[in-house]
C-alpha positions in Angstrom: -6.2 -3.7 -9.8 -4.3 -2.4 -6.7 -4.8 -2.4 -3.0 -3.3 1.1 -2.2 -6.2 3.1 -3.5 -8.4 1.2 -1.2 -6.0 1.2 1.8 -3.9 4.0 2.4 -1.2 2.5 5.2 -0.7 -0.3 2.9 2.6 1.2 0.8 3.4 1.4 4.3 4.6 -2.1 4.9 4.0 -3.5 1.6 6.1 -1.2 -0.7 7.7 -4.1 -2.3 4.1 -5.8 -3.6 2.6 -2.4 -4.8 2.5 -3.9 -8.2 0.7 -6.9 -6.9 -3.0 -8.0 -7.6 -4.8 -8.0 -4.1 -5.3 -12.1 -5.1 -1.7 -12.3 -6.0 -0.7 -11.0 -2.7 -2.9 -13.2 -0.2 -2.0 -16.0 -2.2 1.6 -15.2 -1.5 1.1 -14.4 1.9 3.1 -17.3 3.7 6.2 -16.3 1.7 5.6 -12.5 1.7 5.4 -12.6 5.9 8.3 -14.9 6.6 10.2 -12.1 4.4 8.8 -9.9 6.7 9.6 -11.7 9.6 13.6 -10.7 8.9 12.8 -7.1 9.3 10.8 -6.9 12.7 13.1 -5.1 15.6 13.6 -5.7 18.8 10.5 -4.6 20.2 9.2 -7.9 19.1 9.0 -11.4 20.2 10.1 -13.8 17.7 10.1 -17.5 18.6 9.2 -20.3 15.6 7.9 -18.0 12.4 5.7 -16.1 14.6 6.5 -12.4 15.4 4.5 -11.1 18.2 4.8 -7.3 20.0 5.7 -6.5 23.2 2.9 -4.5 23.5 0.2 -7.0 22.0 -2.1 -9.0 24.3 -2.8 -12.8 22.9 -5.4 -14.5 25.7 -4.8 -18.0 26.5 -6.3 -20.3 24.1 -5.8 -18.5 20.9 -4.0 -20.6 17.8 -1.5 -18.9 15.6 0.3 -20.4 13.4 3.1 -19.3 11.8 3.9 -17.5 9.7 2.6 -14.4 11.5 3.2 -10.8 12.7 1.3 -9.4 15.2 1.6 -5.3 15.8 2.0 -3.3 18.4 -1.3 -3.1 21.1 -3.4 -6.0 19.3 -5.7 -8.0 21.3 -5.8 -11.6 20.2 -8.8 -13.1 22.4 -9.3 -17.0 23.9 -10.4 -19.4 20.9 -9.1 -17.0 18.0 -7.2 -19.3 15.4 -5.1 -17.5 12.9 -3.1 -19.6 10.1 -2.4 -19.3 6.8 0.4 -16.2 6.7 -1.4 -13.0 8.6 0.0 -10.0 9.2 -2.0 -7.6 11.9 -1.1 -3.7 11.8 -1.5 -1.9 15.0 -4.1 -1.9 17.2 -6.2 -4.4 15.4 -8.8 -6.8 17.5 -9.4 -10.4 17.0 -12.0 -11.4 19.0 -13.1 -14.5 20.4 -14.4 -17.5 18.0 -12.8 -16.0 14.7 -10.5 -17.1 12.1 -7.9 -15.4 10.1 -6.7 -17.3 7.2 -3.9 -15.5 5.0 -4.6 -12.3 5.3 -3.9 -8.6 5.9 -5.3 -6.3 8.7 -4.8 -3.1 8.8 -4.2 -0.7 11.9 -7.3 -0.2 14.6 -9.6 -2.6 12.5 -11.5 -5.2 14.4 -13.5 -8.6 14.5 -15.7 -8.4 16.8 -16.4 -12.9 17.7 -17.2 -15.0 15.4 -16.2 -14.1 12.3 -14.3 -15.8 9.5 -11.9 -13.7 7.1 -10.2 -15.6 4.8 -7.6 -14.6 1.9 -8.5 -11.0 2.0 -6.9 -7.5 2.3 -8.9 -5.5 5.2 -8.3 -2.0 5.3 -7.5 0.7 8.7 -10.4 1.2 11.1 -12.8 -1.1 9.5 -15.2 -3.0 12.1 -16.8 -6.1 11.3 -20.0 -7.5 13.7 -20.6 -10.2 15.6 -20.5 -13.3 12.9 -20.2 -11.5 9.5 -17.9 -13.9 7.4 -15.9 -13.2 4.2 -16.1 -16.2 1.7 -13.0 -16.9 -0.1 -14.6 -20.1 -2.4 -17.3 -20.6 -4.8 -18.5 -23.7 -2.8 -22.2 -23.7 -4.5 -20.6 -23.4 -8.0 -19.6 -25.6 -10.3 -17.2 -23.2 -11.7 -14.8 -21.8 -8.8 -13.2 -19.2 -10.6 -13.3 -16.1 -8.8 -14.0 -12.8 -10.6 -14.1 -9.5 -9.0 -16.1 -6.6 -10.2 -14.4 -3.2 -10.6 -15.3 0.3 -12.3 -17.8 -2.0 -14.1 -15.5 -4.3 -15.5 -15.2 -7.8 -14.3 -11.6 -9.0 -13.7 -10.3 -12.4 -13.9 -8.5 -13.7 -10.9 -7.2 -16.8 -12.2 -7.6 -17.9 -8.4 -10.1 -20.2 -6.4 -9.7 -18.5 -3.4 -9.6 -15.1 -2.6 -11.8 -13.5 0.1 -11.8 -9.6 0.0 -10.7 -6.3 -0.8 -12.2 -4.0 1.7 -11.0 -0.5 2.1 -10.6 1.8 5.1 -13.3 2.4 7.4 -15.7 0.4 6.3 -18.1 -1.1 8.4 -19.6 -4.3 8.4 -23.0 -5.4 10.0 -23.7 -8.6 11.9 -24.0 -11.8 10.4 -23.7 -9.9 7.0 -21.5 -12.2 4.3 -18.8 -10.8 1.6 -19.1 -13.4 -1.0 -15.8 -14.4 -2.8 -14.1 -11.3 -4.7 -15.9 -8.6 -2.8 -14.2 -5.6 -3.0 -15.4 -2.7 -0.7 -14.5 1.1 -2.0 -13.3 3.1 1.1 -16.0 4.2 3.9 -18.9 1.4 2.7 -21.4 0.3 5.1 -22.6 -3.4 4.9 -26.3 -4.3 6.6 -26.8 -6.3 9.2 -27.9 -9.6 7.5 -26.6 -8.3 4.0 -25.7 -10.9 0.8 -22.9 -8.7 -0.9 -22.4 -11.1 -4.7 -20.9 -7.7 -7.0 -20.9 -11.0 -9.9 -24.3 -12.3 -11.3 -23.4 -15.1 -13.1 
């Protein structure tokens, strides 16, 4: 399983990882964005692992740890903590009260407060709603494995954490919660209040 048919700027930046799982990748994502990190250009602020735009906005109070690369016109807002290895495209909004945890954001895509994204892939122009979540462990299971459902066939991560895949412009409701290996086809619409679980076990 790929990420490019689900996000179309991702061959964009991530040419070299095409083969990649979307597991493989945001459990590689420290590594994979300090490599990253040699390639930024001048238009961007580099100071301990972190890569920052000139033209980003970070709001005092927000936590990022390195490794990270933040894109051009991003809004990081007060109380925003993002760790892990995360790499923002352009234009992408972190609002106030969320977490990022190694993973990928794709240009113009927002969190609006409150949310929690962790180990996932989020597509271009995808907007999630004042605390909706995506789960990146079994917690309430005594078998953590994460499988993801796709074309009707269940695939077998070999990982305990991974979050999302969720393709471009899709939009997700308030307090609505992608359960671990969600993956979201391109232009999907999640309820406010919404369980997505695509396993039954």
């Amino acid at each position: 399983m790929k990420v490019a048919p689900f996000v179309s700027a991702f061959e964009n930046s991530f040419a070299e990882h095409s083969h990649l799982s979307p597991w493989e990748i945001t459990s590689s994502l420290t590594e994979i964005v300090l490599s990253l990190l040699k390639s930024c250009k001048d238009d961007f602020n580099i100071q301990n692992g972190i890569a920052v735009h000139k033209t980003a906005t970070i709001e005092e109070g927000a936590i990022i740890k390195a490794p990270a690369i933040i894109g051009p016109k991003c809004f990081i807002a007060a109380h925003a903590y993002l760790r892990g290895g995360v790499f923002l495209g352009q234009g992408v909004t972190i609002g106030p009260g969320c977490e990022v945890k190694s993973s990928i954001i794709f240009d113009h895509s927002s969190l609006a407060h409150f949310n929690f994204v962790g180990d996932s892939i989020i597509g271009s122009n995808v907007n999630f709603e004042a605390g909706s979540v995506i789960a990146n462990h079994n917690n309430e299971r005594p078998d953590k494995q994460i499988r993801v459902l796709h074309q009707s066939r269940v695939v077998e991560t070999g990982s305990t954490k991974f979050g999302a895949l969720v393709g471009d412009n899709c939009k997700v409701g308030a307090n609505a919660v992608l359960s671990p290996g969600t993956v979201l086809e391109k232009n999907k619409v999640v309820k406010r209040l919404e369980l997505v679980e695509q396993v039954i076990e």
